[in-house]
C-alpha positions as CSV (number, residue, x, y, z in Angstrom):
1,X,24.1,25.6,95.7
2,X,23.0,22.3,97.7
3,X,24.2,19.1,95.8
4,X,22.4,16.0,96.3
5,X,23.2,12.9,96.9
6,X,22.9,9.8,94.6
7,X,23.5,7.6,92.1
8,X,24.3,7.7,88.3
9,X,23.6,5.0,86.4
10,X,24.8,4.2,82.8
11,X,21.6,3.0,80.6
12,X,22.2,1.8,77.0
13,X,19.1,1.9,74.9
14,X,18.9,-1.1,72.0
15,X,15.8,-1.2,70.1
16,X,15.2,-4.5,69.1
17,X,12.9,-5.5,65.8
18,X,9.1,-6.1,66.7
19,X,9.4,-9.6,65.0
20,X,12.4,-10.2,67.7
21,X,10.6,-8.9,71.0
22,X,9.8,-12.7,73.2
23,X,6.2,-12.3,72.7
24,X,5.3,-15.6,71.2
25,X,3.3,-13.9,68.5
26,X,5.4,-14.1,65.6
27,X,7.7,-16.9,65.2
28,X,10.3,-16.7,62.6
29,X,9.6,-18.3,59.3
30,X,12.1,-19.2,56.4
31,X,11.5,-19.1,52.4
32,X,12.8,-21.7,50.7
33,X,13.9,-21.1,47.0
34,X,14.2,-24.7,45.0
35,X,16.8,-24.6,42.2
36,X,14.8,-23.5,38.7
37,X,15.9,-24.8,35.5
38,X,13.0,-22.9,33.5
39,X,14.8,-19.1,34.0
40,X,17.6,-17.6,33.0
41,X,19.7,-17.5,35.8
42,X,19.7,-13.6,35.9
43,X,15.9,-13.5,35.5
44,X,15.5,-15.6,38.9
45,X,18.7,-13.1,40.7
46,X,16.2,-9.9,40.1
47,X,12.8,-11.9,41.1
48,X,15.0,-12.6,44.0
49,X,16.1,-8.8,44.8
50,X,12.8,-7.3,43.9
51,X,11.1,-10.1,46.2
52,X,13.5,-9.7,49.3
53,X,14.8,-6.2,49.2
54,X,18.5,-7.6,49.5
55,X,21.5,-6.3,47.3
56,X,22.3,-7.6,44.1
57,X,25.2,-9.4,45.3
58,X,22.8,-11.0,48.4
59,X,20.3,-12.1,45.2
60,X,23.3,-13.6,43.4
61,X,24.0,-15.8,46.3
62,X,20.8,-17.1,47.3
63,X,20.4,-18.0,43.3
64,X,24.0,-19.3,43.1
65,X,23.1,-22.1,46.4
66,X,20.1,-22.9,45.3
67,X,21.3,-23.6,41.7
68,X,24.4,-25.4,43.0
69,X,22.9,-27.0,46.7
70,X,19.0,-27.7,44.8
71,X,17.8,-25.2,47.2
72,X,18.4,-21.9,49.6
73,X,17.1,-19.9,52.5
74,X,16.2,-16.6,50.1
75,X,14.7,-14.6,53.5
76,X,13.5,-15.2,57.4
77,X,11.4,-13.3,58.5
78,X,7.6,-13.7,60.3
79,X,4.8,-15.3,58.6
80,X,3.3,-12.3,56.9
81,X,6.9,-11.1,55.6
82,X,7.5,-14.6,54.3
83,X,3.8,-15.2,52.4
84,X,4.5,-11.7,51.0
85,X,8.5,-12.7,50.0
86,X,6.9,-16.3,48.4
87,X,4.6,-14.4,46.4
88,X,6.7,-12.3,44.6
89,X,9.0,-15.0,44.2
90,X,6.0,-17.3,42.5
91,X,4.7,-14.2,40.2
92,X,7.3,-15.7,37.6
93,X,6.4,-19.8,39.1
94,X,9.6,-20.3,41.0
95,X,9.3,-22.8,43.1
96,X,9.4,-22.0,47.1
97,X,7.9,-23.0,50.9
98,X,7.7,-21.7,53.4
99,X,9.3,-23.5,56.9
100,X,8.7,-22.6,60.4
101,X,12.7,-21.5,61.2
């Protein structure tokens, strides 16, 4: 048996989010959730979870700071995820923007 001569080399493999790849294409954008005096406070935690996908505790917190702070970062994410987060968010009229991050 001939063994050859070389080198190993250790490669680790990360895979990285499309939206974080340096293309330039898709910058991050924030939604901004403005405290809402018109919902019951668990009615705006579940607009919040269905909207985002986050846990109910994650929906509980972005509710609680924007009750208590007059507003909150409910998701980043790029454009198109943001416009679709803010419209869910609005299908009961709370009140967001959305902010270049």
């Amino acid at each position: 048996m001939e063994e050859k001569e070389g080198l190993f080399v250790s490669v680790q493999t990360q895979t990285v989010p499309e939206q974080e790849v340096g293309t330039g294409l898709d910058h991050l954008w924030m939604v901004i959730l403005f405290n809402d005096d018109d919902h019951a406070f668990d009615q705006v935690v579940a607009q919040v979870q269905k909207a985002t996908g986050c846990s109910p505790g994650e929906a509980f917190q972005i509710t609680y700071t924007a009750h208590t702070n007059g507003q909150a970062v409910a998701y980043v994410g790029g454009k198109a995820q943001c416009e679709q987060v803010a419209s869910v968010l609005r299908e009961i009229d709370l009140h967001v923007e959305l902010e270049e991050a």
